[in-house]
VOPA-150365 format. One line per 10 residues: number of its first residue (from 0); for each residue x, y, z of N, C-alpha, C. Coordinates in Angstrom, 3 decimals. Layout:
REM VOPA-150365
NUM = X:Y:Z:X:Y:Z:X:Y:Z  ...
END
This chain:
REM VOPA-150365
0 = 4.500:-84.594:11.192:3.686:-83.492:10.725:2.203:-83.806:10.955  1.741:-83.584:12.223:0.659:-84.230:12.825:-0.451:-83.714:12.042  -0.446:-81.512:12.064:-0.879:-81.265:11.351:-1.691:-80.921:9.852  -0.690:-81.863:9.460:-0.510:-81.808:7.699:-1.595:-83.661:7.667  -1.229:-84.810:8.926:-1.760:-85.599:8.177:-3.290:-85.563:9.156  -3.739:-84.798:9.568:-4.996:-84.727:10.612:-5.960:-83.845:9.291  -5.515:-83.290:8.817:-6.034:-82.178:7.762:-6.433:-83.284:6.770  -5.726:-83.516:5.889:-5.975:-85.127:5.164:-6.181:-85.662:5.308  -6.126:-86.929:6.478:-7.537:-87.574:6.926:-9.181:-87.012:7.092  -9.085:-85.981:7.096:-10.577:-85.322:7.518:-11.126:-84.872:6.405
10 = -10.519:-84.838:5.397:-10.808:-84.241:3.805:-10.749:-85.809:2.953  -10.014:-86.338:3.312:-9.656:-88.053:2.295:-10.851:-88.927:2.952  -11.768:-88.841:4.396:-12.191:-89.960:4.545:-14.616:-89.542:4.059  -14.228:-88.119:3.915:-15.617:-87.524:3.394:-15.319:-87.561:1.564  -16.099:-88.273:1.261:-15.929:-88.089:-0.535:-16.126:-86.986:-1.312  -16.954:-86.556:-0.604:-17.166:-84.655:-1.135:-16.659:-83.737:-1.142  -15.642:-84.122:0.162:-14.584:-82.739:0.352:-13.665:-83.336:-0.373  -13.666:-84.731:-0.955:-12.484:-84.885:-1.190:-11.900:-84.683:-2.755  -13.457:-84.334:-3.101:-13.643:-83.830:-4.658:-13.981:-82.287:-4.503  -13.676:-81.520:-3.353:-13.751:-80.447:-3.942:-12.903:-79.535:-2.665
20 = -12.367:-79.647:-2.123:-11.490:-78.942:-1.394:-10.017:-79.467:-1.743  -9.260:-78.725:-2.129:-7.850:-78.639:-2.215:-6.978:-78.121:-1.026  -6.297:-78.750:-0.345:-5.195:-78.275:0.808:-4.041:-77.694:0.149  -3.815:-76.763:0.548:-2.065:-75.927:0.230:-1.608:-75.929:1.486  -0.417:-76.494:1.660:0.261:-77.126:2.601:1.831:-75.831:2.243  1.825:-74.743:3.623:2.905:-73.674:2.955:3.427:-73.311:4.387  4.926:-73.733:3.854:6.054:-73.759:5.040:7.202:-73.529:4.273  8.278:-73.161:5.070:9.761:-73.059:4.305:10.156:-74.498:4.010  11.180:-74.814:2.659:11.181:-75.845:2.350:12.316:-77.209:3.603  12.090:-78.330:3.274:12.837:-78.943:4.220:12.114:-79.569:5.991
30 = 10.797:-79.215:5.844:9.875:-79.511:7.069:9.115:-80.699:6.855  9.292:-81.623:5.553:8.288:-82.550:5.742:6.997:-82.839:4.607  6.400:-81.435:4.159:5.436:-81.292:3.561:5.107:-82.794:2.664  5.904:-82.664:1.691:6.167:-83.772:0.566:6.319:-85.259:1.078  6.901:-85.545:2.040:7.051:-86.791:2.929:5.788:-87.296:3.591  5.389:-86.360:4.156:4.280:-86.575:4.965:2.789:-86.873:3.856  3.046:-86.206:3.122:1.675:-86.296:1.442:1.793:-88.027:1.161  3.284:-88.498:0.865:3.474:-89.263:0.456:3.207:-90.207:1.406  3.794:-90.385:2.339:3.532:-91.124:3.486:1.916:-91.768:3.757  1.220:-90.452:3.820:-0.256:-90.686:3.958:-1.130:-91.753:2.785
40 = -0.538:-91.404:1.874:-1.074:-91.953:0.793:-0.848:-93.602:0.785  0.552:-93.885:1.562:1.174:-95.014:1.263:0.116:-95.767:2.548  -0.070:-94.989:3.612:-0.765:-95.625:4.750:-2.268:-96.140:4.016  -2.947:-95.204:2.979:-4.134:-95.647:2.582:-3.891:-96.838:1.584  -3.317:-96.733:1.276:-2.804:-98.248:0.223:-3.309:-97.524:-1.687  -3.019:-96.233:-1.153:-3.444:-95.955:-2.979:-2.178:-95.026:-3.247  -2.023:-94.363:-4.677:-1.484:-93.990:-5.006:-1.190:-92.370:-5.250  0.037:-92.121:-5.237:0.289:-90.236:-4.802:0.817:-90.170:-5.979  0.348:-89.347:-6.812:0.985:-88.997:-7.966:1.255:-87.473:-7.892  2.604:-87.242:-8.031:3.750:-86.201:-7.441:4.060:-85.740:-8.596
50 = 3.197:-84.743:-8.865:3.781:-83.583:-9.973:4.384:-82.259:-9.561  5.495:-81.939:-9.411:6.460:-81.202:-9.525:6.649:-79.848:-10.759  5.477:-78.955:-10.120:5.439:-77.857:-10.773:6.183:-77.155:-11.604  7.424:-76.721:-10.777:8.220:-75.850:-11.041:9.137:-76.772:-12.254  9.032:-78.242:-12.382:9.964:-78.851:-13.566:9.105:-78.844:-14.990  7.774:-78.329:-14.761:7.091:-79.284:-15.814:6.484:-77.922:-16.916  6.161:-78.293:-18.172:5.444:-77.818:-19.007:3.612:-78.015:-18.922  3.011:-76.804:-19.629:1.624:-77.276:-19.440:1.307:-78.903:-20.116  1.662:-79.288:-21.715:1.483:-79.876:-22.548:1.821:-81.426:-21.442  2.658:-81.158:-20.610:2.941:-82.530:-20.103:2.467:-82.842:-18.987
60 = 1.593:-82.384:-18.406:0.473:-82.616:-17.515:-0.754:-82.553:-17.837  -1.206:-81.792:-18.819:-2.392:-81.181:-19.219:-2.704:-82.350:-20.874  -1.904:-82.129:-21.296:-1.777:-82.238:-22.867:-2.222:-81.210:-23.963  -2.630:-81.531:-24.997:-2.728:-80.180:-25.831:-3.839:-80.483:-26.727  -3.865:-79.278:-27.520:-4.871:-78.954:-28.643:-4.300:-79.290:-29.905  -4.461:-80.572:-31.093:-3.636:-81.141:-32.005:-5.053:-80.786:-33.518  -4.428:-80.422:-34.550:-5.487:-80.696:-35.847:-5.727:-81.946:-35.977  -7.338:-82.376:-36.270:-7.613:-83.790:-36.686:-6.702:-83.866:-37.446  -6.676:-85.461:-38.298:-6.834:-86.032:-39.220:-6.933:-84.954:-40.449  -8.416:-84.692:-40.651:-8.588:-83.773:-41.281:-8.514:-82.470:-41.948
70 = -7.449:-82.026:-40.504:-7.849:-80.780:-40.603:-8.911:-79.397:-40.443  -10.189:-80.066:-39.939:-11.438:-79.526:-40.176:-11.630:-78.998:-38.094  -11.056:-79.616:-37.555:-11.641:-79.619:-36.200:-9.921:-79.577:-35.563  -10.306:-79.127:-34.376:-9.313:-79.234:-33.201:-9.627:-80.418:-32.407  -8.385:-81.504:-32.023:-8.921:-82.034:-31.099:-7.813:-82.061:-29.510  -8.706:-82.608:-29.181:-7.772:-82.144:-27.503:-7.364:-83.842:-27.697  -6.094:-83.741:-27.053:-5.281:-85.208:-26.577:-4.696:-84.502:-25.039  -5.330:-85.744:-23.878:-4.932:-86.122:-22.574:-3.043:-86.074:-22.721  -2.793:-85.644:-21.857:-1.337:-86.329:-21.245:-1.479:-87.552:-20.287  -0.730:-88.164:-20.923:-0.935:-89.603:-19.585:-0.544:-89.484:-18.396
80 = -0.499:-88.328:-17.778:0.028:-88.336:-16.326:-0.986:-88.571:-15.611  -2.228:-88.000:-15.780:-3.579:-88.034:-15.272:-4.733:-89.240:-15.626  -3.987:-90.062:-16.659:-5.280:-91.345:-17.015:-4.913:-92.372:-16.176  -3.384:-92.508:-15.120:-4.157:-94.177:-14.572:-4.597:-93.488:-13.204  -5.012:-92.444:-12.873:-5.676:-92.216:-11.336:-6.606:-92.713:-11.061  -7.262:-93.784:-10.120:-8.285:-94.143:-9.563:-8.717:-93.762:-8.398  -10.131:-93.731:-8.332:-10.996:-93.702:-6.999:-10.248:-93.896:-5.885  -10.114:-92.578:-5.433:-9.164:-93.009:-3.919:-7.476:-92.109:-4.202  -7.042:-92.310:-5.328:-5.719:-91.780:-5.336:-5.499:-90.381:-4.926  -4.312:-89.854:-4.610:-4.538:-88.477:-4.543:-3.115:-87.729:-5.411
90 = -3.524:-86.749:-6.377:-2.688:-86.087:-7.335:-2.213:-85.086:-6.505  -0.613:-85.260:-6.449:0.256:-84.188:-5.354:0.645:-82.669:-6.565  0.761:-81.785:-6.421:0.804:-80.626:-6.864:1.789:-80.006:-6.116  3.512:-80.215:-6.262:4.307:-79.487:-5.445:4.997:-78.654:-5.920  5.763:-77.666:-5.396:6.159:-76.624:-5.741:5.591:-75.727:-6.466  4.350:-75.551:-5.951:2.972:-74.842:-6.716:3.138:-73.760:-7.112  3.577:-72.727:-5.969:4.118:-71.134:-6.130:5.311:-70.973:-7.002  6.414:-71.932:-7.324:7.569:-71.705:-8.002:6.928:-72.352:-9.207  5.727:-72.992:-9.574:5.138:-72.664:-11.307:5.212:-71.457:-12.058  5.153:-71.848:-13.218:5.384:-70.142:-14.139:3.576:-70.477:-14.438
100 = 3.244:-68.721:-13.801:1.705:-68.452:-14.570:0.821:-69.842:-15.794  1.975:-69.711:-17.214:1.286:-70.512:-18.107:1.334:-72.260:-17.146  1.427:-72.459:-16.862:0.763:-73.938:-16.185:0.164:-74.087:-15.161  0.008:-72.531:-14.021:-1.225:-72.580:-13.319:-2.792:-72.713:-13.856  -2.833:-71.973:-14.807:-4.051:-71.374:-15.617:-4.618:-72.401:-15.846  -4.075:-73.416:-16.543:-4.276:-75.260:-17.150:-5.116:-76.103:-15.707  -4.377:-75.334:-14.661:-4.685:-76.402:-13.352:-6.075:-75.800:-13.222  -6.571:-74.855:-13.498:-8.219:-74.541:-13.329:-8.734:-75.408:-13.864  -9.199:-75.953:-15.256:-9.585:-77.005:-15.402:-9.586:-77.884:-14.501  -8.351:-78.632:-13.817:-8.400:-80.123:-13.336:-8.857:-79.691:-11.893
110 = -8.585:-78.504:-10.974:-8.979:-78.038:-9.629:-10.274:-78.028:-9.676  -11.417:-77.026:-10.264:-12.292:-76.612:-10.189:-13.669:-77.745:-11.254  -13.247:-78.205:-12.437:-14.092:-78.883:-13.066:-14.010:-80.469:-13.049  -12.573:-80.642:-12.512:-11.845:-82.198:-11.817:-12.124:-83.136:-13.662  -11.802:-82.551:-14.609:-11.666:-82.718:-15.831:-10.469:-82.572:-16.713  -10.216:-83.653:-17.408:-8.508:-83.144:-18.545:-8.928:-82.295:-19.502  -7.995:-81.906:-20.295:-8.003:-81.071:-21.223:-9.271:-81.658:-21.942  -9.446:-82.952:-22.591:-10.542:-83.419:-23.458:-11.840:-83.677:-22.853  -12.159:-83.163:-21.566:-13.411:-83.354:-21.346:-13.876:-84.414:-20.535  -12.842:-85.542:-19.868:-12.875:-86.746:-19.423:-12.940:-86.262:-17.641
120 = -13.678:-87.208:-17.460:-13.822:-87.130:-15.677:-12.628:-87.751:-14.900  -11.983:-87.081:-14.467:-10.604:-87.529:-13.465:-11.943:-88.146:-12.682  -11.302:-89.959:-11.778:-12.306:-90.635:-11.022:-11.903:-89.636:-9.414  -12.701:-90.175:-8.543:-13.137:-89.712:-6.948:-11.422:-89.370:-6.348  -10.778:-88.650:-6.765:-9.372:-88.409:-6.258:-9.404:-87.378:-5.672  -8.281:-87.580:-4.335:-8.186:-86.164:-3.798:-6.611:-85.473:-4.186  -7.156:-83.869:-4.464:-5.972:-83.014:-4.911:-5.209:-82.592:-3.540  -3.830:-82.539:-3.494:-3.199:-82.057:-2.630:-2.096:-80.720:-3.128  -1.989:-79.933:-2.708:-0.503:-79.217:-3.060:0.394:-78.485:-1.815  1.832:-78.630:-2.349:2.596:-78.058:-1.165:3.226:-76.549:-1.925
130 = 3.624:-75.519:-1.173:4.565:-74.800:-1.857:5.364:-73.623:-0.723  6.150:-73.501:-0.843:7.533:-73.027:-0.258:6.775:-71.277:-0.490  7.175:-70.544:0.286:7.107:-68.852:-0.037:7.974:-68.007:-0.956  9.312:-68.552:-0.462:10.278:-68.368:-1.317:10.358:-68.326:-2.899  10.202:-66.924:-3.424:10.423:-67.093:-4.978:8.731:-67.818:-5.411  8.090:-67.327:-4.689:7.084:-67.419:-5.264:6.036:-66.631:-6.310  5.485:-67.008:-7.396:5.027:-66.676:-8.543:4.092:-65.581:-8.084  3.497:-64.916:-8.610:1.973:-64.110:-8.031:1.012:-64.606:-9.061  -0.040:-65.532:-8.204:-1.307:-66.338:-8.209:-2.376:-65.090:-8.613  -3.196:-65.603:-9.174:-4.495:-64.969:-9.999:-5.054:-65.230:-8.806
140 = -6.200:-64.256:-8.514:-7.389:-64.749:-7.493:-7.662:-65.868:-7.890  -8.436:-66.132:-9.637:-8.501:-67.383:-9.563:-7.910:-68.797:-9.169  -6.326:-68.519:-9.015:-6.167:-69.563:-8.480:-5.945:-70.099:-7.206  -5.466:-68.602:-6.058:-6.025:-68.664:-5.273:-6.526:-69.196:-4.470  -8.093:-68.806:-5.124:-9.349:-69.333:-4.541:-10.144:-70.622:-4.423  -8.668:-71.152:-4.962:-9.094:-72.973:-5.281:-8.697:-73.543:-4.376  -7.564:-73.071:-3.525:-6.802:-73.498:-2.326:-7.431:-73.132:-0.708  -7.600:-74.441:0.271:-7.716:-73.557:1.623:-5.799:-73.838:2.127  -5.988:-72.937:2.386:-4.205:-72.583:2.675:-4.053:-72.909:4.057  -3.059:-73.683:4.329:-2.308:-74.424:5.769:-0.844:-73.574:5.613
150 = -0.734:-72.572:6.607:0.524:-72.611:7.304:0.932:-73.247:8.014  1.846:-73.517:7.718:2.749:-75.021:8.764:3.867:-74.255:9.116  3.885:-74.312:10.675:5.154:-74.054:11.212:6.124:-74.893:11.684  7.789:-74.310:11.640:8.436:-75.211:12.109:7.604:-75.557:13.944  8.658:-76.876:13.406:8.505:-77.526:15.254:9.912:-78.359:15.219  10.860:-77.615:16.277:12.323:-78.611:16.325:11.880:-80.017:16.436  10.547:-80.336:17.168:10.786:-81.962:17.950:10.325:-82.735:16.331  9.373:-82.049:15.447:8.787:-83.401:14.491:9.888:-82.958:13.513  11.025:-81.623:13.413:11.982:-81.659:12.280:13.147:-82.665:12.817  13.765:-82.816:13.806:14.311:-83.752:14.711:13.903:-85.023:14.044
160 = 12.401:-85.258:14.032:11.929:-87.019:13.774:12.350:-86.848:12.507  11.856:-85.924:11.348:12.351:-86.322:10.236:13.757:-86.281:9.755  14.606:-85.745:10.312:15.714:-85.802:9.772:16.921:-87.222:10.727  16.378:-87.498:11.681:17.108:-88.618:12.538:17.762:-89.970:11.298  17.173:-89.936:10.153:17.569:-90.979:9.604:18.868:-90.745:8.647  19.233:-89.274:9.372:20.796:-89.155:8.920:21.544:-89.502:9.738  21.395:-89.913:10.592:22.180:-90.318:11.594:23.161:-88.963:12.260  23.032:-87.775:12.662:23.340:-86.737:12.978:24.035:-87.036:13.839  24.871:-86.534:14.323:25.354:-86.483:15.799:24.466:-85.671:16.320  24.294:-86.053:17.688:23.447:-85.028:18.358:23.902:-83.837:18.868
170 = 24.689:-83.294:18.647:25.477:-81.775:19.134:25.217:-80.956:17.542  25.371:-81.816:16.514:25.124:-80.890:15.402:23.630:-80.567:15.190  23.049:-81.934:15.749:21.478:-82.356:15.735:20.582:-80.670:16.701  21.455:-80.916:17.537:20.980:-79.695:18.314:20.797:-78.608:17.969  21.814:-78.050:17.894:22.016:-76.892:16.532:21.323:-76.810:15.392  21.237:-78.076:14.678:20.221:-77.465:13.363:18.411:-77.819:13.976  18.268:-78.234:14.796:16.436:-78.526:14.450:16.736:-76.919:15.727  17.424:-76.337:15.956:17.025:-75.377:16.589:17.133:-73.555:15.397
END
């Protein structure tokens, strides 16, 4: 997926884009997207943290709004999915479109202000997300407008490379990357 990792290198190696441009990576599922995110990440020697939209609640990415102690104040508590990211890592965002509304809304915060629920600075990380068309949610402009959007098309020869490690026969091989 030459495409997918030429795009990410050119956004991961400028620090600015890499704090403020988000890639949406959108193809039918089964081409790579997620492999190739991961892959890249593994080539830089940092870490891909792969949140999986469509499984998750806001409270467990985001965290929530809890009464002090007291009673007197609201306070916000982090989810730990987002505190060990360091300088350099990049937070994967997949199955973006098959999210339900209430846990897009949450991702404005961390897209646009690169902040958790409590106000804390996520360090120099770059955001990535993939998402399928299929059964997809309908996105707010706002969220949207947080994404530059990559259509990725099939290509038999790089679906061929990724799937060879099934060991296919090549007559069935033929047939499906076609």
């Amino acid at each position: 997926m030459k495409q997918i990792t030429d795009i990410l290198e050119y956004i991961y190696k400028d620090e600015y884009l890499r704090q403020t441009c988000v890639p949406l990576f959108l193809s039918n599922p089964g081409l790579g997207k997620s492999q190739t995110i991961h892959k890249f990440a593994k080539d830089k020697g940092v870490q891909c943290k792969e949140i999986i939209l469509s499984t998750r609640l806001p409270s467990e990415i985001f965290g929530m709004a809890m009464p002090s102690k007291d009673n007197t104040v609201m306070q916000y508590l982090d989810a730990d999915l987002l505190l060990d990211l360091k300088d350099g890592d990049i937070l994967f965002f997949d199955e973006i479109f098959n999210a339900n509304i209430a846990l897009l809304n949450p991702c404005l915060t961390v897209l646009e202000n690169r902040t958790t629920i409590s106000g804390k600075s996520l360090p120099k990380i770059m955001i990535v997300a993939a998402a399928n068309p299929q059964g997809a949610t309908m996105l707010t402009p706002q969220i949207k407008e947080r994404f530059m959007t990559y259509e990725i098309k099939f290509s038999a020869r790089e679906y061929r490379k990724n799937i060879e490690k099934y060991l296919i026969p090549d007559k069935i091989m033929d047939s499906i990357c076609t």
